[in-house]
Biopython code that builds the backbone (N, CA, C, O; Angstrom):
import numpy as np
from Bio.PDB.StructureBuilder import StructureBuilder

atoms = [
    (1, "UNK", "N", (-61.919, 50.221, 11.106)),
    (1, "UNK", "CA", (-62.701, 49.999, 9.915)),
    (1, "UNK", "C", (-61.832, 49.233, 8.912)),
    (1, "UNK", "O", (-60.613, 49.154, 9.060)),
    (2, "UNK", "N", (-62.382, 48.761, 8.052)),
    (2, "UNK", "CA", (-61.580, 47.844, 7.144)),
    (2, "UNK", "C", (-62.602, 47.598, 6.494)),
    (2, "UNK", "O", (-63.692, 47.113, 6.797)),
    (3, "UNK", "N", (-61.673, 48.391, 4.534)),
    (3, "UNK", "CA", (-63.155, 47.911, 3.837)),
    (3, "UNK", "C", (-61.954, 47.211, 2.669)),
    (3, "UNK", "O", (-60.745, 47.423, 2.578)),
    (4, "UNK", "N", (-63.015, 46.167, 1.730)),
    (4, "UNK", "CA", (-62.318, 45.045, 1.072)),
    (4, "UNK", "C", (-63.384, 45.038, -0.081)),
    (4, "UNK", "O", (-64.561, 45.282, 0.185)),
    (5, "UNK", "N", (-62.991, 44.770, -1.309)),
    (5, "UNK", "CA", (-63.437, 44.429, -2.712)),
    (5, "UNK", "C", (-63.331, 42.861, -2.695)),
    (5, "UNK", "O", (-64.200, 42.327, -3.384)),
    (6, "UNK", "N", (-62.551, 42.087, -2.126)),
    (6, "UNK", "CA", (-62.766, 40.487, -2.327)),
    (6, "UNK", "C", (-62.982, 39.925, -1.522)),
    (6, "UNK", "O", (-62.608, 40.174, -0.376)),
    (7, "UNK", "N", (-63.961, 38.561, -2.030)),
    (7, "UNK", "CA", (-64.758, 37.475, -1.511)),
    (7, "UNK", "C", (-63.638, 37.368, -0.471)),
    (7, "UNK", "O", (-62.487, 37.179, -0.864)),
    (8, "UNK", "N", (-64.011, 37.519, 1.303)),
    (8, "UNK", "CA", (-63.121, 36.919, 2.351)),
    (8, "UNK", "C", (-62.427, 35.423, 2.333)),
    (8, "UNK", "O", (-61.268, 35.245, 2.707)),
    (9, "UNK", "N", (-63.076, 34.628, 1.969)),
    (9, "UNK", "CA", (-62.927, 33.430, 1.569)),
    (9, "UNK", "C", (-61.499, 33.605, 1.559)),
    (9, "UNK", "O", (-60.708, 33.503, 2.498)),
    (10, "UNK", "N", (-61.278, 33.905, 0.266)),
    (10, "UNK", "CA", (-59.807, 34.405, -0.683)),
    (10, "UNK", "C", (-58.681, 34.687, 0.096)),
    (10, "UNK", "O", (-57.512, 34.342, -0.073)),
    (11, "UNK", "N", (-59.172, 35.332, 0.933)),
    (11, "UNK", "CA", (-57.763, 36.180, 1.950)),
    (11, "UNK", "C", (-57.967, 35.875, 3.322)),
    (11, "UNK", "O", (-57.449, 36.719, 4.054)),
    (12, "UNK", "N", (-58.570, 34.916, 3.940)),
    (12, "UNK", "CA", (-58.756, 34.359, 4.951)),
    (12, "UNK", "C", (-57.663, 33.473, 5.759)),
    (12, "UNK", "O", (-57.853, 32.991, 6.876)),
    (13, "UNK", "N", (-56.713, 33.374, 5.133)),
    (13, "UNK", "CA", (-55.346, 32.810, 5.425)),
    (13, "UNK", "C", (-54.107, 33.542, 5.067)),
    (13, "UNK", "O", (-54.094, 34.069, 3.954)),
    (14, "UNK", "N", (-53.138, 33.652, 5.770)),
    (14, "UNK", "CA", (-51.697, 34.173, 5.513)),
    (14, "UNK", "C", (-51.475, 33.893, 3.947)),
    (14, "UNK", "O", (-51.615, 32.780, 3.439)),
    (15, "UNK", "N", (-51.175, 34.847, 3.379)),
    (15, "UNK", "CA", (-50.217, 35.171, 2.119)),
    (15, "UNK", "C", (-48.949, 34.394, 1.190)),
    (15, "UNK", "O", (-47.851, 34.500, 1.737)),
    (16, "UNK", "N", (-48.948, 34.104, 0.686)),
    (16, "UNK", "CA", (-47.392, 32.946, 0.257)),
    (16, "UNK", "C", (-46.634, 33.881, 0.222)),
    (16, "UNK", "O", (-45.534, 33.505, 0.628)),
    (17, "UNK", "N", (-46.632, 35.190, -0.122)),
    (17, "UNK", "CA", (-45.499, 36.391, -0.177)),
    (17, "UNK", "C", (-45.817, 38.045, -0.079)),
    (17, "UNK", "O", (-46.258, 38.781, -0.962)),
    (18, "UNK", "N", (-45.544, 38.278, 0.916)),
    (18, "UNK", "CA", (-45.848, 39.825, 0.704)),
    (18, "UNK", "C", (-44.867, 40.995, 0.723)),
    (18, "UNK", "O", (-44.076, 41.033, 1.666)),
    (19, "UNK", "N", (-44.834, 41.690, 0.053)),
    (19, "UNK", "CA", (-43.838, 42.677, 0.317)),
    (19, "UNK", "C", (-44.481, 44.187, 0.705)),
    (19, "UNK", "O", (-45.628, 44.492, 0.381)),
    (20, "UNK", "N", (-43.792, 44.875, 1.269)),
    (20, "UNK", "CA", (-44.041, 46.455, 1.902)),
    (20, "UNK", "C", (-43.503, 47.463, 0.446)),
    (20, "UNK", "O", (-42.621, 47.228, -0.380)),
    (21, "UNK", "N", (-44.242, 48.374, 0.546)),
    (21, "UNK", "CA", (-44.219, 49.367, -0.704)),
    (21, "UNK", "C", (-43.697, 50.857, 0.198)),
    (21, "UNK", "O", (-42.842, 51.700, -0.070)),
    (22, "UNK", "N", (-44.416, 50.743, 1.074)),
    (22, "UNK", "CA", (-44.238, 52.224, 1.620)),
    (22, "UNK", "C", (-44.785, 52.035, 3.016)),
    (22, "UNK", "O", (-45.915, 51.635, 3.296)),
    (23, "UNK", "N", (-43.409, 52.526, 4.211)),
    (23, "UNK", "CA", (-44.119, 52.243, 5.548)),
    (23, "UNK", "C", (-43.393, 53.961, 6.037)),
    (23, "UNK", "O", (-42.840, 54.975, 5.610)),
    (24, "UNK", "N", (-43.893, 53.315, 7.160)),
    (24, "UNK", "CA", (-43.130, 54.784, 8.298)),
    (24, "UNK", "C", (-43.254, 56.320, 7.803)),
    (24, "UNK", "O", (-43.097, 57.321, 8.503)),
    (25, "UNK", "N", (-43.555, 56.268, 6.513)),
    (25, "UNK", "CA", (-43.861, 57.838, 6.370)),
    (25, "UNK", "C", (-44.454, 58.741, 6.893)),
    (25, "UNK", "O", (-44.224, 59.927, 7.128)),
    (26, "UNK", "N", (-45.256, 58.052, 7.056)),
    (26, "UNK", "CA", (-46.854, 59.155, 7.674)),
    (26, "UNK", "C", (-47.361, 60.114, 6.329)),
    (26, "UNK", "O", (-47.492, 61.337, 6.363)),
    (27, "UNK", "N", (-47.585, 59.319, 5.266)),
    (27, "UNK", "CA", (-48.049, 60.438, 4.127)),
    (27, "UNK", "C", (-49.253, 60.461, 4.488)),
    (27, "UNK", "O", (-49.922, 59.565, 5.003)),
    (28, "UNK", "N", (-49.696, 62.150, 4.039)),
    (28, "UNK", "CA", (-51.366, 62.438, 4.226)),
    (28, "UNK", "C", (-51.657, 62.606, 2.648)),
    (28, "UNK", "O", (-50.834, 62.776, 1.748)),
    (29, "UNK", "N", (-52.925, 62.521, 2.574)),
    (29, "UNK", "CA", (-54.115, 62.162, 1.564)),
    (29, "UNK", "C", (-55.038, 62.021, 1.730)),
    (29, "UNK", "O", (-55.494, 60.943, 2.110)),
    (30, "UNK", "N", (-56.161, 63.742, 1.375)),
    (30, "UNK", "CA", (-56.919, 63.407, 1.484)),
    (30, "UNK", "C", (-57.415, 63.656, 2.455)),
    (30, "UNK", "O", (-58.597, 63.940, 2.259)),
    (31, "UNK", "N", (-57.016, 63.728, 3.889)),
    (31, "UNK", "CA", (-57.462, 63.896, 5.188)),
    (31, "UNK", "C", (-56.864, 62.666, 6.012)),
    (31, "UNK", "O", (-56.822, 62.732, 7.241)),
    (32, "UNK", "N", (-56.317, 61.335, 5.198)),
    (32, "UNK", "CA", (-55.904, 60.659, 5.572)),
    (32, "UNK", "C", (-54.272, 60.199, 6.043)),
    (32, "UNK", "O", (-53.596, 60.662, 5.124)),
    (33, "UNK", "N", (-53.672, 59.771, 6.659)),
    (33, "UNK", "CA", (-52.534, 59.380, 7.358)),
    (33, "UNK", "C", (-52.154, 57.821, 6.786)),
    (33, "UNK", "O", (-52.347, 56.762, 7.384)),
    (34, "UNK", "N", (-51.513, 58.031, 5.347)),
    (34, "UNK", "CA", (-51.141, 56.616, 4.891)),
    (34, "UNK", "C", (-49.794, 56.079, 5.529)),
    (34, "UNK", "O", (-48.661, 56.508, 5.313)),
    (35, "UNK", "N", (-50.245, 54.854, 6.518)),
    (35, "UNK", "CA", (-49.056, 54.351, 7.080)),
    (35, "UNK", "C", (-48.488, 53.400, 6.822)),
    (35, "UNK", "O", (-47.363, 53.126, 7.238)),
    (36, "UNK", "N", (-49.385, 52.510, 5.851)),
    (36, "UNK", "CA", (-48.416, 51.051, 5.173)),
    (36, "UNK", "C", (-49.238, 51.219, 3.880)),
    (36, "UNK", "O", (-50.284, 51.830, 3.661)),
    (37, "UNK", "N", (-48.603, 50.640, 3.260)),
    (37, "UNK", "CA", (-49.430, 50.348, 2.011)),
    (37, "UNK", "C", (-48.486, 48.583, 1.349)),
    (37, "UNK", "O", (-47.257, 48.622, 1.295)),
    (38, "UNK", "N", (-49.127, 47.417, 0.982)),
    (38, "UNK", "CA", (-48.178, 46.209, 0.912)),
    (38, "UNK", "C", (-48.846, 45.680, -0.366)),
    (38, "UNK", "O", (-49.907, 46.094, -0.834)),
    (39, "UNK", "N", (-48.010, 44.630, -0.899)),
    (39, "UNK", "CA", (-48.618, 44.224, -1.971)),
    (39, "UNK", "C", (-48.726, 42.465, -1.367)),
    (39, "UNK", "O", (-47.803, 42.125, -0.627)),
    (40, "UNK", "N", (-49.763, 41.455, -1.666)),
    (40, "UNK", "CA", (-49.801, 40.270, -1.280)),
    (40, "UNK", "C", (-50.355, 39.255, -2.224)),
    (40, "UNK", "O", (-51.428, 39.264, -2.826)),
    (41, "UNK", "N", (-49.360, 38.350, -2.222)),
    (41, "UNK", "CA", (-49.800, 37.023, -3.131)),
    (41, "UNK", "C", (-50.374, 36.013, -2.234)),
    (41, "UNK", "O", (-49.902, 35.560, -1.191)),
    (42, "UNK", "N", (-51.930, 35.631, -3.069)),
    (42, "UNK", "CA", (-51.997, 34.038, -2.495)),
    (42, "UNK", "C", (-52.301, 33.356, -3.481)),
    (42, "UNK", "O", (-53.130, 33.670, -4.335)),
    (43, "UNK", "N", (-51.516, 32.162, -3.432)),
    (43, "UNK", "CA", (-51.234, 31.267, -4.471)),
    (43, "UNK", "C", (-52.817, 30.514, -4.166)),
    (43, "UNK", "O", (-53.217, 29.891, -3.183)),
    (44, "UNK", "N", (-53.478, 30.864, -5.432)),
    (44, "UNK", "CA", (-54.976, 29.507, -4.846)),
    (44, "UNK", "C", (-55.219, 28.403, -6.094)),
    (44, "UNK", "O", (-56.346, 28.397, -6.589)),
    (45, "UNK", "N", (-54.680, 27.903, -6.377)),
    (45, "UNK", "CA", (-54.237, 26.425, -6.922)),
    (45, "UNK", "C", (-53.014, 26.610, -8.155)),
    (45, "UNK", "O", (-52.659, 27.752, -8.443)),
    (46, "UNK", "N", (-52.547, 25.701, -8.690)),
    (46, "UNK", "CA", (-51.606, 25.150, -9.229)),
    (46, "UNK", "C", (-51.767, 24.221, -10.559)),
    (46, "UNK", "O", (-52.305, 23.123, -10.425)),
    (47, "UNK", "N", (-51.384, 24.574, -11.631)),
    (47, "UNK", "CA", (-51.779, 24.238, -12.552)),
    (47, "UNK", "C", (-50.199, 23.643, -13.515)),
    (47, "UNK", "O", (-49.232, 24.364, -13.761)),
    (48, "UNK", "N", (-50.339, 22.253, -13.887)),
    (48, "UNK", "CA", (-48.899, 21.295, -14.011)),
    (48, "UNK", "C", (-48.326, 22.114, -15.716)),
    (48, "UNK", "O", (-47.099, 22.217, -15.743)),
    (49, "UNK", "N", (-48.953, 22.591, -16.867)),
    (49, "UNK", "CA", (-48.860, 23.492, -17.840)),
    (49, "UNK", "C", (-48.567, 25.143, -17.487)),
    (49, "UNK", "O", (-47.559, 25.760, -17.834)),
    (50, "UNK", "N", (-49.901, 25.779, -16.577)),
    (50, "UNK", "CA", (-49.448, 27.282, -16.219)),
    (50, "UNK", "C", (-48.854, 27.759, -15.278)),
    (50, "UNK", "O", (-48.545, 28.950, -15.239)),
    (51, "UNK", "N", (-48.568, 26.858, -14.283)),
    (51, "UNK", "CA", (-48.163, 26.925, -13.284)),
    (51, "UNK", "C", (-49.084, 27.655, -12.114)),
    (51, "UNK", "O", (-50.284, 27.390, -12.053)),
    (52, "UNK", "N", (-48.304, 28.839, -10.937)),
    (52, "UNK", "CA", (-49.545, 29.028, -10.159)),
    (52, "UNK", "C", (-50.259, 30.029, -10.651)),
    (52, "UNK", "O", (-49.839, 30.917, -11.393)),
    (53, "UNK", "N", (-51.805, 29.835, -10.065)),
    (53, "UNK", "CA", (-52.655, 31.300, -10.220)),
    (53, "UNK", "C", (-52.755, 31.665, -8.928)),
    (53, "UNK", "O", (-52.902, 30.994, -7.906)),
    (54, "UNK", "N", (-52.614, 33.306, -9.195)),
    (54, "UNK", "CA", (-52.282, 33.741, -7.887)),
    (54, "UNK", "C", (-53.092, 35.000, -7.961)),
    (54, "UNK", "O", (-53.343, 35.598, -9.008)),
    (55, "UNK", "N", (-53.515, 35.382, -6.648)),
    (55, "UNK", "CA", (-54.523, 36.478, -6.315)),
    (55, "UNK", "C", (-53.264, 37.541, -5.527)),
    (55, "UNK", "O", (-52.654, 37.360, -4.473)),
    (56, "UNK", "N", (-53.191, 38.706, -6.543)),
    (56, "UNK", "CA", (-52.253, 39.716, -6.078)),
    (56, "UNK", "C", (-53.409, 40.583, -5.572)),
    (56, "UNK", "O", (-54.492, 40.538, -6.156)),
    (57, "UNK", "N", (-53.176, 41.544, -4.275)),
    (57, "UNK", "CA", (-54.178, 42.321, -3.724)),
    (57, "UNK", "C", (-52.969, 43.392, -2.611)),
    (57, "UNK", "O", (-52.089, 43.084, -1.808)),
    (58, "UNK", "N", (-53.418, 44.463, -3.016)),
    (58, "UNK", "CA", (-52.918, 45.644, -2.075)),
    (58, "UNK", "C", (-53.359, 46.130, -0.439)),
    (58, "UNK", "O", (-54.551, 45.824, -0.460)),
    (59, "UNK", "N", (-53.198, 46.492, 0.444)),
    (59, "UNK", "CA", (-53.396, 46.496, 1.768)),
    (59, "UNK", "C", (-52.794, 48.041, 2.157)),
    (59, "UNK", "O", (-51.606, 48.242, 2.407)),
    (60, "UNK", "N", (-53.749, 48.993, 2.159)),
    (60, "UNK", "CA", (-53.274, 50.389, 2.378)),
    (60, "UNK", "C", (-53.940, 50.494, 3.794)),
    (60, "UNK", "O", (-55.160, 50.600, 3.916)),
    (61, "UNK", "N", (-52.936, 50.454, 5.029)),
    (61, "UNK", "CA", (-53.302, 50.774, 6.486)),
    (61, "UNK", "C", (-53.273, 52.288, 6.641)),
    (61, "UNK", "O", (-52.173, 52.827, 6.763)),
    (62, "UNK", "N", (-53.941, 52.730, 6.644)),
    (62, "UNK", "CA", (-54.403, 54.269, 7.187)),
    (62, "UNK", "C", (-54.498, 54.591, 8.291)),
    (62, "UNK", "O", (-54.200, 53.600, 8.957)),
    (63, "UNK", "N", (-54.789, 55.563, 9.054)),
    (63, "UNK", "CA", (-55.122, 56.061, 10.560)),
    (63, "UNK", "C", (-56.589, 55.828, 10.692)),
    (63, "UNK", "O", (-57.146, 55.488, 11.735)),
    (64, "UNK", "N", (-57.265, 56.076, 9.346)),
    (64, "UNK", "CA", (-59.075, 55.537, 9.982)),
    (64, "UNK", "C", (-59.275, 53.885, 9.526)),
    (64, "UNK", "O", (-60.450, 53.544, 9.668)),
    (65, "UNK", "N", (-58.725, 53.209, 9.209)),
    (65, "UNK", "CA", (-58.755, 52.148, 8.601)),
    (65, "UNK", "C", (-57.875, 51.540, 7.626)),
    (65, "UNK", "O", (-56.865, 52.019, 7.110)),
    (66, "UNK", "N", (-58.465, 50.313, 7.439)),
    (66, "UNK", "CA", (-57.432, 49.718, 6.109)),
    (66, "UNK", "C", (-58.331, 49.139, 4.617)),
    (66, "UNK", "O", (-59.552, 48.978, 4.612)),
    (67, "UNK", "N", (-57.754, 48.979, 3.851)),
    (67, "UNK", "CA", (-58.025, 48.989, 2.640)),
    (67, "UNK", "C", (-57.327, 47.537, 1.913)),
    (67, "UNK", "O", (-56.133, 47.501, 1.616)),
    (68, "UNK", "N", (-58.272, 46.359, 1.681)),
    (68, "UNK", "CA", (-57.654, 45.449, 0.761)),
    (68, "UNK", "C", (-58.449, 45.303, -0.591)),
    (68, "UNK", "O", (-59.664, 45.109, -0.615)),
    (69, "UNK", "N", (-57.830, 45.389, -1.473)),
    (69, "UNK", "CA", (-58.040, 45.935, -2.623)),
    (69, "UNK", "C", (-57.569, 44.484, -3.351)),
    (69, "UNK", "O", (-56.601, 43.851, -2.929)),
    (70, "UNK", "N", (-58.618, 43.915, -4.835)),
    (70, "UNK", "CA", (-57.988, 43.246, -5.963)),
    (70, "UNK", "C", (-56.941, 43.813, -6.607)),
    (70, "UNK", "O", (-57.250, 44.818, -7.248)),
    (71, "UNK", "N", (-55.541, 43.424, -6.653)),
    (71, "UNK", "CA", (-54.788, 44.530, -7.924)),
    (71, "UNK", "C", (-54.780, 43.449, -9.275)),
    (71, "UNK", "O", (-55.096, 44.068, -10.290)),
    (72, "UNK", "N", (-54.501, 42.010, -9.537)),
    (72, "UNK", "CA", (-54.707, 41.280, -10.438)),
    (72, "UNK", "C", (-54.655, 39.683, -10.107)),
    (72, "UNK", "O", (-54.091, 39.022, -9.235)),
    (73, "UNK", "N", (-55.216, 39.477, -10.833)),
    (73, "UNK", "CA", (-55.315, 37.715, -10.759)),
    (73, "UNK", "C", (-55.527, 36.471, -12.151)),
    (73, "UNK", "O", (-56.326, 36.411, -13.085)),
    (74, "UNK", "N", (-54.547, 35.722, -11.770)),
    (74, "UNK", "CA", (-54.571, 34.762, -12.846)),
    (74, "UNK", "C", (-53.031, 33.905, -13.337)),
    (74, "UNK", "O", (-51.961, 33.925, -12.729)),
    (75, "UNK", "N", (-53.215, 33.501, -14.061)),
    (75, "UNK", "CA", (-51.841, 32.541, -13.788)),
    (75, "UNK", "C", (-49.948, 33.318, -14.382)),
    (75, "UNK", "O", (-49.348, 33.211, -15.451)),
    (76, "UNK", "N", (-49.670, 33.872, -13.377)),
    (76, "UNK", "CA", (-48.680, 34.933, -13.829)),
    (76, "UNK", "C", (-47.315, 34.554, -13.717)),
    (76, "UNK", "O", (-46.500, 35.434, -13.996)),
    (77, "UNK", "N", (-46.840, 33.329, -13.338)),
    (77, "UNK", "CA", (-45.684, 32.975, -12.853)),
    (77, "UNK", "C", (-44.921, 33.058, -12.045)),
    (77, "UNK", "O", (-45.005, 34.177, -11.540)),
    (78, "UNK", "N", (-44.086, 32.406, -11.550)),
    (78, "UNK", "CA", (-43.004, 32.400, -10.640)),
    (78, "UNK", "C", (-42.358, 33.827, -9.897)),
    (78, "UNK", "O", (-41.699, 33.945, -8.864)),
    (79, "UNK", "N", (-42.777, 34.709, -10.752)),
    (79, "UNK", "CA", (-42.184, 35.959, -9.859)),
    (79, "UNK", "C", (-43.549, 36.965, -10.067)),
    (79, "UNK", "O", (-43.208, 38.120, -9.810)),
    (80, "UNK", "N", (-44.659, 36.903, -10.366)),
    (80, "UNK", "CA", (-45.981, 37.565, -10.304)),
    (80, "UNK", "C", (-45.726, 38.837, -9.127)),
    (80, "UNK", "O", (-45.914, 40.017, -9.426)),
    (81, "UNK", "N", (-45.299, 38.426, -7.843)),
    (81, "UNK", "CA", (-45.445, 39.439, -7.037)),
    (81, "UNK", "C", (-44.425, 40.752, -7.332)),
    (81, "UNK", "O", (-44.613, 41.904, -6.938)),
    (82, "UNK", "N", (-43.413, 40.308, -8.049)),
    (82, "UNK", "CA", (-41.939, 41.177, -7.840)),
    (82, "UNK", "C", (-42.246, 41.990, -9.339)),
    (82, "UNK", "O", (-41.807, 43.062, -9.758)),
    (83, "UNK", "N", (-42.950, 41.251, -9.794)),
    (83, "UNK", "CA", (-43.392, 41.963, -11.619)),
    (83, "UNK", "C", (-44.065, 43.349, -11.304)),
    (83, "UNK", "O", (-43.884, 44.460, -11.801)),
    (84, "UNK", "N", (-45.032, 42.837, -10.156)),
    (84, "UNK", "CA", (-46.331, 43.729, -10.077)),
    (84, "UNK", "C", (-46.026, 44.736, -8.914)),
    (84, "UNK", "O", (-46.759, 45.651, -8.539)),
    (85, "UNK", "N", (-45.037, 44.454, -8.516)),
    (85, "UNK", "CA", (-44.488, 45.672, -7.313)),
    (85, "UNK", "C", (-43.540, 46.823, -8.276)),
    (85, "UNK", "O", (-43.393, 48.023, -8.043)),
    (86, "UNK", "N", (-42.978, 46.026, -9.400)),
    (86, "UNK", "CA", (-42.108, 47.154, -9.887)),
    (86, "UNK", "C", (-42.696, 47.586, -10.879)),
    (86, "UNK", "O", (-42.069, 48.341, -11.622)),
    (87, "UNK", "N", (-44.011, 47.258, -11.175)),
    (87, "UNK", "CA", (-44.582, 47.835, -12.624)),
    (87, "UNK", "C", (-45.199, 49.307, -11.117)),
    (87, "UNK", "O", (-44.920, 50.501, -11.225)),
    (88, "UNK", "N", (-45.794, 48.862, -10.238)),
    (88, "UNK", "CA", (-46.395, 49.633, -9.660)),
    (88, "UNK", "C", (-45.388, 50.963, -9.031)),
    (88, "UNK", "O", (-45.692, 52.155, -8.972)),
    (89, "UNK", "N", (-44.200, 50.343, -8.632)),
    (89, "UNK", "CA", (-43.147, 51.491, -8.220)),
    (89, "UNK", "C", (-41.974, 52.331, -9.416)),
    (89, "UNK", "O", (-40.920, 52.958, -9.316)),
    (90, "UNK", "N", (-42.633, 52.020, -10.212)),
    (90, "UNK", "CA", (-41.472, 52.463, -12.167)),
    (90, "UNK", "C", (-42.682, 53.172, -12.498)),
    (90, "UNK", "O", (-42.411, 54.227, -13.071)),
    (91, "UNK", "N", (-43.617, 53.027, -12.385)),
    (91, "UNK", "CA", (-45.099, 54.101, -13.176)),
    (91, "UNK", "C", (-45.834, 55.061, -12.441)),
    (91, "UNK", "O", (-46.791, 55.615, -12.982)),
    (92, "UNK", "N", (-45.598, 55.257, -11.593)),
    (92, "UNK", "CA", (-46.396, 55.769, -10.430)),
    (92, "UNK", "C", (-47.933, 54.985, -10.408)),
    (92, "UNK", "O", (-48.825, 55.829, -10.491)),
    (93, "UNK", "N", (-48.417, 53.685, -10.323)),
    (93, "UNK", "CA", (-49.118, 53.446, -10.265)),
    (93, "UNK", "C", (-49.710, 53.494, -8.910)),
    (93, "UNK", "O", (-50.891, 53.393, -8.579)),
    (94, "UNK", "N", (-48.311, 53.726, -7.966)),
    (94, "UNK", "CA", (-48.857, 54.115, -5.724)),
    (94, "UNK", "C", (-49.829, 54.876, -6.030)),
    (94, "UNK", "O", (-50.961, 54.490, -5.739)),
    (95, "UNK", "N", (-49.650, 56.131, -6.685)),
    (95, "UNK", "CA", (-50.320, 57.265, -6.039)),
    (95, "UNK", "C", (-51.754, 56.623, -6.570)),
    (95, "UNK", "O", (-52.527, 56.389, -5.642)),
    (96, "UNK", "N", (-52.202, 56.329, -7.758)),
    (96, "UNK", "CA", (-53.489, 55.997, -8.069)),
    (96, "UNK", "C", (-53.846, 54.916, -7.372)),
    (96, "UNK", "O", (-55.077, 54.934, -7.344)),
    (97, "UNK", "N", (-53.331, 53.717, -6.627)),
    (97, "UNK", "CA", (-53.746, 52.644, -6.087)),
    (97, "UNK", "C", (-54.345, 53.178, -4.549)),
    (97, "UNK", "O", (-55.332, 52.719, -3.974)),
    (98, "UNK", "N", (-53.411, 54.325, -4.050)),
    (98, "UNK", "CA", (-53.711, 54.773, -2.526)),
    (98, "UNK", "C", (-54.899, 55.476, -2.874)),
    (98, "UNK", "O", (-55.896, 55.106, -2.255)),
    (99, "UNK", "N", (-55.047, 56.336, -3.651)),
    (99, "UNK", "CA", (-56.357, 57.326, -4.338)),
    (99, "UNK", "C", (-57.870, 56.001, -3.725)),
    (99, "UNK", "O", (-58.657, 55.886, -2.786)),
    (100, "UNK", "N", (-57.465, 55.214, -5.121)),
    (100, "UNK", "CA", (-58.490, 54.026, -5.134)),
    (100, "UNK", "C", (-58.526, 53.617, -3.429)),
    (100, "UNK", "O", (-59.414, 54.245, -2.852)),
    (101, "UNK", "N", (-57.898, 52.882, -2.712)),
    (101, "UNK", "CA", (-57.873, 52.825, -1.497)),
    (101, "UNK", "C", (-58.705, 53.627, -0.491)),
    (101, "UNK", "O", (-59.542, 53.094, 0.237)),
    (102, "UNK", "N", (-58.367, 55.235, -0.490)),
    (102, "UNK", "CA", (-59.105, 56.201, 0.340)),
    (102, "UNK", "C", (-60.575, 56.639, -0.428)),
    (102, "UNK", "O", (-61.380, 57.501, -0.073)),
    (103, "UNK", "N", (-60.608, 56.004, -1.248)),
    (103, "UNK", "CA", (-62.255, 56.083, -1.822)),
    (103, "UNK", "C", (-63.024, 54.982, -1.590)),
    (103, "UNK", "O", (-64.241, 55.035, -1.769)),
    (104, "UNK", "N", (-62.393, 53.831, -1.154)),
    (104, "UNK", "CA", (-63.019, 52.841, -0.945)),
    (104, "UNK", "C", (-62.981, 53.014, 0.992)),
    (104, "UNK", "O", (-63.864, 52.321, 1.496)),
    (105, "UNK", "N", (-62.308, 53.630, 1.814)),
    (105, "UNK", "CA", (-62.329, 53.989, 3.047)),
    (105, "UNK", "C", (-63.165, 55.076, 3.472)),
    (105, "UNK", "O", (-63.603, 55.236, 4.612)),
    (106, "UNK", "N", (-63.433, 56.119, 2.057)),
    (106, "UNK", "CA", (-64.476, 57.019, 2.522)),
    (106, "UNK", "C", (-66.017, 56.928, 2.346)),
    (106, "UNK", "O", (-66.885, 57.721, 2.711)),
    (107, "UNK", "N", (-66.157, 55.317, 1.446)),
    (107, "UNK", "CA", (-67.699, 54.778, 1.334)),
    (107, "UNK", "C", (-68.190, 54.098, 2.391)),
    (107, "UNK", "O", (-69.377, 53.771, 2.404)),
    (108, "UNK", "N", (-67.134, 53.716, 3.679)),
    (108, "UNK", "CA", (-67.650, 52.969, 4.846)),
    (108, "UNK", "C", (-68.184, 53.823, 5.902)),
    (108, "UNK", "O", (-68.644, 53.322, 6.928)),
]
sb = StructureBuilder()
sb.init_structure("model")
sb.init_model(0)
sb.init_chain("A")
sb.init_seg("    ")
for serial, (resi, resn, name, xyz) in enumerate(atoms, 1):
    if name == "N":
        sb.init_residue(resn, " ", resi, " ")
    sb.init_atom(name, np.array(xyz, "f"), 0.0, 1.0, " ", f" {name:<3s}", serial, name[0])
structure = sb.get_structure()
C-alpha cells in the first residue's frame, strides 16, 4: 500500500537529495512497524533572484505500507533540505510527522 498527499506528477522522478532520519529500528506505533522514515528534495524550477524552489516531502516505510507526505515547499535555498531535517530532529517534530504518516496509512 502506499498512500501520498501530492500530485504524482511532482515525485515521479528521483530526488536531487535525500537524506534518512531513522532506519533499522523497527519502532512500533500504533500497531505499526516504522522502518524508514527519509526526508526528500526535488528541485522543480530555478529562479536567477530566489534561487531554487524546492518540494521537501517525507517518506515513512512501514510494514503495511509507505507514506509520502508534503512537509514544505517554496523557494528556501541552497541548504532547504539540511534546515528542514534539523528543525525536524532539534524539536521533536519525528514523532508528529510519523503520527501524521500512520493516519494517512490507516485511511487506505
Amino acid at each position: 500500500m502506499r498512500a501520498s498527499d501530492i500530485d504524482r506528477g511532482r515525485i515521479s522522478r528521483p530526488p536531487e537529495k535525500a537524506k534518512v532520519l531513522l532506519a533499522g529500528g523497527a519502532q512500533k506505533n500504533q500497531g505499526f512497524v516504522i522502518n524508514k522514515v527519509e526526508m526528500r528534495q526535488y528541485v522543480e524550477r530555478k529562479d536567477d533572484q530566489l534561487g531554487d524552489y524546492s518540494l521537501l516531502t517525507v517518506v515513512v516505510e512501514t510494514d503495511r505500507g509507505t507514506a509520502e507526505m508534503k512537509y514544505d515547499e517554496g523557494f528556501r535555498g541552497q541548504d532547504a533540505l539540511e534546515s528542514a531535517v534539523t528543525m525536524l530532529t532539534q524539536y521533536f517534530g519525528l514523532a508528529s510527522l510519523i503520527n501524521r504518516a500512520l493516519i494517512e496509512l490507516q485511511r487506505q
